[in-house]
matplotlib code that plots the C-alpha trace (Angstrom):
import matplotlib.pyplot as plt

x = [22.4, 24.3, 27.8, 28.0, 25.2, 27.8, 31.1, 29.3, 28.4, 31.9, 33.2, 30.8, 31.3, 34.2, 36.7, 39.3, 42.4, 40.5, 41.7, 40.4, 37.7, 36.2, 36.0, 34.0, 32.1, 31.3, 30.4, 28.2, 26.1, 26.1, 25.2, 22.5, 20.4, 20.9, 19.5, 16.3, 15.6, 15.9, 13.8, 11.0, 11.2, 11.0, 8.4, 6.2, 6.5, 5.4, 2.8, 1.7, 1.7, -0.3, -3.4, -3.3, -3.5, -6.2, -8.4, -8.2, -9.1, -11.8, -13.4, -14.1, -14.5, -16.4, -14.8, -16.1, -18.0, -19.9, -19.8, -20.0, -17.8, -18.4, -20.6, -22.4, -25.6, -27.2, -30.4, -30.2, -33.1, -33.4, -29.2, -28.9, -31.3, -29.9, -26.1, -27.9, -29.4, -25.2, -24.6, -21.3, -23.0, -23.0, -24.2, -25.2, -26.3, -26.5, -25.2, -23.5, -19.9, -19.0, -17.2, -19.1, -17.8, -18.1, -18.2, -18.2, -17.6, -14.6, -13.9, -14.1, -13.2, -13.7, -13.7, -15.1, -18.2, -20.4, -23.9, -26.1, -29.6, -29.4, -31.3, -28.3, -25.8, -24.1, -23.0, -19.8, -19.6, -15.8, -16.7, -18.7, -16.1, -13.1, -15.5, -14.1, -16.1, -20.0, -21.5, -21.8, -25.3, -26.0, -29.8, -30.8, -34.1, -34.9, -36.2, -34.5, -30.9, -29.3, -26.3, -22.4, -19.8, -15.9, -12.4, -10.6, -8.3, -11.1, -13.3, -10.0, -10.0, -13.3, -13.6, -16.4, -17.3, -20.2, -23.3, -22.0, -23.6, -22.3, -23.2, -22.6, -22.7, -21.7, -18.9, -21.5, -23.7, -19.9, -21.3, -24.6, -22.9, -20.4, -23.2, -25.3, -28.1, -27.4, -26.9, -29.4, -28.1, -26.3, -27.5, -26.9, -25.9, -25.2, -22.2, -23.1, -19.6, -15.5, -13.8, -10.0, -8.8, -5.3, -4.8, -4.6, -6.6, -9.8, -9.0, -8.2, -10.8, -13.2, -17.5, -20.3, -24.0, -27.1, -28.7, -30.7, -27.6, -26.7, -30.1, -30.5, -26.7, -26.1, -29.6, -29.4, -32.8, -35.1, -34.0, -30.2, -27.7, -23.4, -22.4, -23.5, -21.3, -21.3, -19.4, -19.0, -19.1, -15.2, -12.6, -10.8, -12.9, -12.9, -12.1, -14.4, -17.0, -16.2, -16.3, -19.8, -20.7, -19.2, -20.8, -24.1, -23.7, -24.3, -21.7, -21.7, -20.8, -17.6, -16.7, -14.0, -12.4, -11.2, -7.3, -8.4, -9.9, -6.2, -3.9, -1.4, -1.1, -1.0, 1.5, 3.8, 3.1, 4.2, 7.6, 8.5, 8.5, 10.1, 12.9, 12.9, 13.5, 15.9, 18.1, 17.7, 18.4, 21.8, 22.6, 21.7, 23.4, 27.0, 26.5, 25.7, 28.9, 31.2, 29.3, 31.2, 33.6, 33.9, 33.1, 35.7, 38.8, 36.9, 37.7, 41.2, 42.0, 40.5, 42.1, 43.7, 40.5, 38.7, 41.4, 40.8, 37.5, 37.6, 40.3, 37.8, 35.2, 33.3, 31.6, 31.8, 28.1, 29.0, 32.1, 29.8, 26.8, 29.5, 29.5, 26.0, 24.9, 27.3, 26.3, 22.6, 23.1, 24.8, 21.8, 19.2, 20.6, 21.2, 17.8, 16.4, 17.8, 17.0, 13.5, 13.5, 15.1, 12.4, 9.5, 10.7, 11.3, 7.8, 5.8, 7.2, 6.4, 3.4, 2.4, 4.8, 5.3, 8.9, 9.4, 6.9, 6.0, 5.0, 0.8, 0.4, 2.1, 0.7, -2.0, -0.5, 1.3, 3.4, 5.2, 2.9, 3.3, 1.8, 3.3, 2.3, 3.3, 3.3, 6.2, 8.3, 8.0, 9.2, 12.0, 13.3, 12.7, 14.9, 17.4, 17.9, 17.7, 20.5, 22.5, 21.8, 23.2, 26.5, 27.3, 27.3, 30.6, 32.7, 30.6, 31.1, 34.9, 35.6, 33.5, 35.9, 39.0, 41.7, 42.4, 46.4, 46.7, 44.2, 46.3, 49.9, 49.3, 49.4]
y = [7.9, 10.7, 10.6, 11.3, 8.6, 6.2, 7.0, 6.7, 3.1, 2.8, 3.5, 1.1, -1.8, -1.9, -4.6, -3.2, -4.2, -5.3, -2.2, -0.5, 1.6, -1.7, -2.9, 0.1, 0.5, -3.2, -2.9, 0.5, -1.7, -4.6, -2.0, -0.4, -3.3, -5.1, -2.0, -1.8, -5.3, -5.2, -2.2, -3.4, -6.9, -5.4, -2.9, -5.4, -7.3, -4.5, -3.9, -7.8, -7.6, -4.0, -5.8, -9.0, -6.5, -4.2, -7.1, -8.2, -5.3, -4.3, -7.5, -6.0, -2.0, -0.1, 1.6, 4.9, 5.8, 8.6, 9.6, 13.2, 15.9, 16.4, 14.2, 10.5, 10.9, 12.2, 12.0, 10.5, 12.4, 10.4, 10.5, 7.4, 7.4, 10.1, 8.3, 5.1, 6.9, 7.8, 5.2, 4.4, 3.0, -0.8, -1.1, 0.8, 0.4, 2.5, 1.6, 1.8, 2.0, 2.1, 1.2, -1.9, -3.6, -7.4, -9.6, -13.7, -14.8, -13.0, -12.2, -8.4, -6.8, -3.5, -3.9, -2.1, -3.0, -2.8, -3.2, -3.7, -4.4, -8.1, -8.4, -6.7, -8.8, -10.0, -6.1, -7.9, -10.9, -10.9, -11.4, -14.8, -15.6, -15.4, -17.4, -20.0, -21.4, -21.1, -19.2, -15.5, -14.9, -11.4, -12.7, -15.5, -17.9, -15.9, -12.4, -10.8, -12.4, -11.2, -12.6, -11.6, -12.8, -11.8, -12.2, -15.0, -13.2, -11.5, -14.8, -16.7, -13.7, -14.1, -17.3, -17.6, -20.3, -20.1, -21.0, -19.0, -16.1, -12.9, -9.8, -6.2, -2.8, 0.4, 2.3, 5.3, 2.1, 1.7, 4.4, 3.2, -0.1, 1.5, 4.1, 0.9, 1.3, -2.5, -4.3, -1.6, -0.8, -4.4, -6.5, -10.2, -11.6, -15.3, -15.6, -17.0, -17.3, -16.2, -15.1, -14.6, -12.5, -12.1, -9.1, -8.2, -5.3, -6.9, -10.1, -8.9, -6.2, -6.1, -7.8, -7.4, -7.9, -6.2, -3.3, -4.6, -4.6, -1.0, 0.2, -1.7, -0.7, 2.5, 4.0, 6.7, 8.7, 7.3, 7.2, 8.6, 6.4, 7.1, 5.6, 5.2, 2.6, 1.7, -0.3, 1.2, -0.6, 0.1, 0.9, 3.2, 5.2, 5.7, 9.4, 10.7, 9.4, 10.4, 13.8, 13.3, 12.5, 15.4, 17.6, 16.6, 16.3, 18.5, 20.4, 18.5, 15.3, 13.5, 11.4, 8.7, 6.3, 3.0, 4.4, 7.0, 4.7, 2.9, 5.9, 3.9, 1.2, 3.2, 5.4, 2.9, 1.1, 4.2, 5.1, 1.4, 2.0, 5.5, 3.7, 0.9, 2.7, 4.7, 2.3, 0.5, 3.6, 4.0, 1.0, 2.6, 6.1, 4.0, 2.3, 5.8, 6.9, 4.6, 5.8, 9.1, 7.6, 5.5, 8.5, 10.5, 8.5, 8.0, 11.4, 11.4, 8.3, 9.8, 13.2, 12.9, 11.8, 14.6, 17.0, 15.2, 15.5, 19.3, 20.1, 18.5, 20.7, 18.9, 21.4, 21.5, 20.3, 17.6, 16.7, 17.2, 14.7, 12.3, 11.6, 12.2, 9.4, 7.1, 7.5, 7.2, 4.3, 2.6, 3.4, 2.7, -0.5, -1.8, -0.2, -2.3, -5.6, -4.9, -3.7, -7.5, -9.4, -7.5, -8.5, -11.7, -12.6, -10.9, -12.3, -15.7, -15.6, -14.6, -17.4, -20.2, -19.5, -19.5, -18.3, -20.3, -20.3, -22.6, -22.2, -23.6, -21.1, -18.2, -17.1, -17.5, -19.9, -17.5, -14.4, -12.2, -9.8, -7.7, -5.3, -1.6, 0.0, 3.1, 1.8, 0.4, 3.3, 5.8, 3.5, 3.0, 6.9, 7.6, 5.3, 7.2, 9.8, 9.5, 8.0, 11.2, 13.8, 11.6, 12.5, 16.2, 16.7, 14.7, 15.6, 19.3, 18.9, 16.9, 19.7, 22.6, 20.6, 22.8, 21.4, 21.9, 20.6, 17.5, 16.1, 17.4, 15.5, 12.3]
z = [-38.1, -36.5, -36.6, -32.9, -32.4, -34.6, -32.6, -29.0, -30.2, -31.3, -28.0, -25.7, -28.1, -30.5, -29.8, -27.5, -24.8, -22.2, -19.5, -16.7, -18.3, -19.7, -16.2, -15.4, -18.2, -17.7, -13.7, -14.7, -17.1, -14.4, -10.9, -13.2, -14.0, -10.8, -8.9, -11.4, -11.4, -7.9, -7.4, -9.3, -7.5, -4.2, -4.8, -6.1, -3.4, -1.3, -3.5, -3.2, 0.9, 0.6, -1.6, 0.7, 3.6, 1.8, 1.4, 4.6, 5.9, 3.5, 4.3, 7.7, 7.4, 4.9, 2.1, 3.1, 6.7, 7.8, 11.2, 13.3, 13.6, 17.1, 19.1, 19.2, 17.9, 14.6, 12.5, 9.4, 8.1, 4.6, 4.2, 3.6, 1.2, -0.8, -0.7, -1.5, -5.0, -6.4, -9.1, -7.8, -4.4, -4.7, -0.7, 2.4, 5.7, 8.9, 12.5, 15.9, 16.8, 20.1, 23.5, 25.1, 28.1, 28.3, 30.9, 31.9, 35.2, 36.6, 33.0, 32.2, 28.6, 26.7, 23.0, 20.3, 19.0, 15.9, 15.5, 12.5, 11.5, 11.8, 8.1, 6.6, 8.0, 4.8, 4.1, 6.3, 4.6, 5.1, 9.2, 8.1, 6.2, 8.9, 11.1, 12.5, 14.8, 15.3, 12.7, 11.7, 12.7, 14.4, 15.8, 17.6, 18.0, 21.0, 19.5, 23.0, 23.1, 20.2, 18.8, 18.8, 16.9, 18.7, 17.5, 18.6, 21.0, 22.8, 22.9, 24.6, 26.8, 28.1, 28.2, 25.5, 23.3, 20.5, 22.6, 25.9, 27.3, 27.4, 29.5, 28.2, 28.7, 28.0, 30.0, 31.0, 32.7, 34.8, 36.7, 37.6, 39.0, 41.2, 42.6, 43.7, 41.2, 40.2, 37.1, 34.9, 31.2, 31.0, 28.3, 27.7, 23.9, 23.2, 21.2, 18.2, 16.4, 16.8, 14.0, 12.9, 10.7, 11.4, 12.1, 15.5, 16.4, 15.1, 16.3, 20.2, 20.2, 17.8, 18.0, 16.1, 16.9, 16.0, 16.7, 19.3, 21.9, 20.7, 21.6, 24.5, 26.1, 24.4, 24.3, 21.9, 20.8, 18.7, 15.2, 15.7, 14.8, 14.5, 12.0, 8.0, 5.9, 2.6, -0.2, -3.9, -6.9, -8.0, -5.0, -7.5, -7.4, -4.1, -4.2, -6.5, -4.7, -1.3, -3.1, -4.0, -0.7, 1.1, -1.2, 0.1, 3.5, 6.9, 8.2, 11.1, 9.5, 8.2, 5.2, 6.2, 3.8, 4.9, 5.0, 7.4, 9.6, 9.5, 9.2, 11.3, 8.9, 5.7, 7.3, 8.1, 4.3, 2.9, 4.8, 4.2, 0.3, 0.4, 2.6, 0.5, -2.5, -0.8, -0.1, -3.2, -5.7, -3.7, -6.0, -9.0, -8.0, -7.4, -10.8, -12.8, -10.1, -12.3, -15.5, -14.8, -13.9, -17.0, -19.4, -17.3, -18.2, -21.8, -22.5, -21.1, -23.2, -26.2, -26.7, -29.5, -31.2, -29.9, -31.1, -34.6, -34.9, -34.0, -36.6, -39.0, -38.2, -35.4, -33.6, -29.7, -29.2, -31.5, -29.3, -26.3, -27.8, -28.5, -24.7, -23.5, -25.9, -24.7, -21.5, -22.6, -24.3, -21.3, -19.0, -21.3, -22.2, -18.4, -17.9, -20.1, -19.5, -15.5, -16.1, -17.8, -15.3, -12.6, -14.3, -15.5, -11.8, -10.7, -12.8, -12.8, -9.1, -9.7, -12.3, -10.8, -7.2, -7.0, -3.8, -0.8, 2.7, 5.0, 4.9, 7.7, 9.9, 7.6, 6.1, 2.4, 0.6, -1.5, -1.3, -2.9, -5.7, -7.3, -10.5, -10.7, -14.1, -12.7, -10.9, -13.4, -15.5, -12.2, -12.1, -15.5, -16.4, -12.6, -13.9, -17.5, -16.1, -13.6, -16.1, -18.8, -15.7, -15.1, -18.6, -18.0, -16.2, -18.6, -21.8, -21.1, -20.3, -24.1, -25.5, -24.2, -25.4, -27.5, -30.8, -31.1, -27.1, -27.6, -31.0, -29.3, -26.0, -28.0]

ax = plt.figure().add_subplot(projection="3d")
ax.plot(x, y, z, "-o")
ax.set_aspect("equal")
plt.show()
């Protein structure tokens, strides 16, 4: 061992008056590994909310869609085919997204709507199961009335229940109606089921039927669709395969992922845990404060053996490592022990449920979490880091020390 390594160690833990620079020292150790453990706490939390929400919403869009540039309409022409042949494609089906216009009685509602081939209905499986009442069926005994399921909110706006008629149309048929042409490009649907899935754009806005009601209301050329979605096999890699797609497709098409279709939400996600952290490293910047602090008045108090150790040969580095590994040492220990106390706390709320909510009020029982390595490393290396430039100041300051004036001072 170093003998640097041997008198920093000396000077965190040999028995001493218990004086100011104790209290410091003591309150560095304590600030650090509060604001790590609490950092890793709270970020997993985040992190636990973000895959509860992520689910939820993957249970209703497509992890990657494929819609126009410019435009409505496209061709296909054997696309889908072609997508469906990448190994990473676990599912894929083509359809129609658009405006529709529903009405019941003195009702009236624009939402957005969906439609599918009615055969490949379970490609949304997380719509059947956020049904809540009637059942998630997109097709009905009569080959004419196809079905709709609606969110809650928009059913209890229109005043539907599963078995009621609905009439729809598209906004272009608005036109029609006002110039007296009559009730042409309106198509009834019977709602077959209403779904909730807690969050509140789908819920207030959102149906899905089959592509009878798109063709019918919407009546786009035979063949052209808007809309191609699909489901891979692994959501990491995500990415790499909406790379693979782009490089295949027409210039007049567009690869979207799931998080561009909700730029809103992962925007907000994101500034929440850059805030978050923020706040929460101020904590750990006050604590490696005091470890200046602390190594500050360490120096001061030890001049005399500084002025020592130099007439004994010590070097100036030597002098100068002296201090930087005392300061090390106190931020990798309180790193440590808070990198500890965060997981600790994490995981036993993830294994025990420490921390509940009411389940009847909300959709979980828990607070989630949910631990990122990637995370915990960021945080313990910011921490050692931080604690490894506080020692520059007063490190450098012991190192320039004169010999005679260090030894005459005392």
């Amino acid at each position: 061992m170093k003998f640097e390594f041997f008198i920093a160690l000396r000077y965190i833990f040999a028995k001493r008056s218990f004086n100011f620079i104790t209290v410091i020292t003591v309150l560095s150790i304590i600030g650090i590994t509060v604001g790590v453990a609490a950092l890793i706490v709270v970020l997993s939390i985040f992190n636990g909310f973000q895959n509860m929400t992520k689910k939820q919403f993957l249970g209703f869009d497509p992890h990657i869609r494929i819609v126009p540039k410019e435009g409505t309409w496209f061709d296909p022409k054997g696309l889908t085919k072609q997508i469906a042949e990448i190994e990473m494609t676990e599912s894929i089906i083509e359809g129609y997204n658009s405006k529709a216009i529903g009405f019941n009685n003195n009702q009236v509602q624009v939402f957005e709507l969906l439609a599918v081939d009615a055969e490949h209905e379970d490609f949304y499986d997380g719509i059947r199961r956020a049904t809540i009442f009637g059942k998630f069926a997109l097709k009905t005994d009569n080959p004419r009335l196809p079905g709709i399921v609606v969110g809650n909110v928009l059913a209890d706006k229109l005043r539907v229940l599963p078995g009621d008629t609905l009439m729809l149309l598209s906004p272009r048929s608005i036109e029609k109606i006002i110039s007296g042409v009559g009730m042409r490009g309106t198509q009834p649907a019977i709602v077959t089921g209403i779904f909730n899935s807690n969050i509140k754009d789908y819920d207030s806005r959102f149906g899905i039927s089959s592509d009878i009601l798109a063709k019918s209301i919407l009546n786009p050329n035979m063949g052209f669709i808007n809309s191609i979605d699909l489901r891979i096999k692994d959501i990491k890699h995500l990415d790499a395969m909406k790379s693979k797609i782009s490089a295949i497709l027409p210039n007049d098409l567009q690869v979207l992922t799931w998080q561009d279709l909700n730029p809103d939400l992962f925007a907000i996600m994101k500034f929440e845990r850059f805030a978050t952290f923020s706040v929460l490293s101020i904590i750990i910047m006050l604590a490696v404060f005091n470890v200046l602090i602390s190594l500050s008045m360490t120096v001061i108090e030890k001049r005399r053996d500084i002025g020592v150790l130099r007439s004994m040969g010590a070097s100036g580095k030597s002098i100068r490592n002296i201090f930087v590994f005392q300061g090390v040492i106190i931020g990798l220990v309180s790193t440590i022990i808070g990198t500890a106390l965060g997981l600790f706390v994490s995981f036993g709320q993830i294994n025990y449920k420490w921390l509940k909510v009411d389940s009847s009020k909300f959709i979980i029982d828990a607070i989630p979490v949910a631990v990122d390595s990637a995370d915990v490393w960021i945080i313990a290396g910011f921490s050692i880091i931080l604690s490894t430039i506080a020692t520059i100041y007063p490190a450098r300051r012991a190192s320039d020390m004169e010999i005679i004036g260090s030894i005459r001072t005392e």
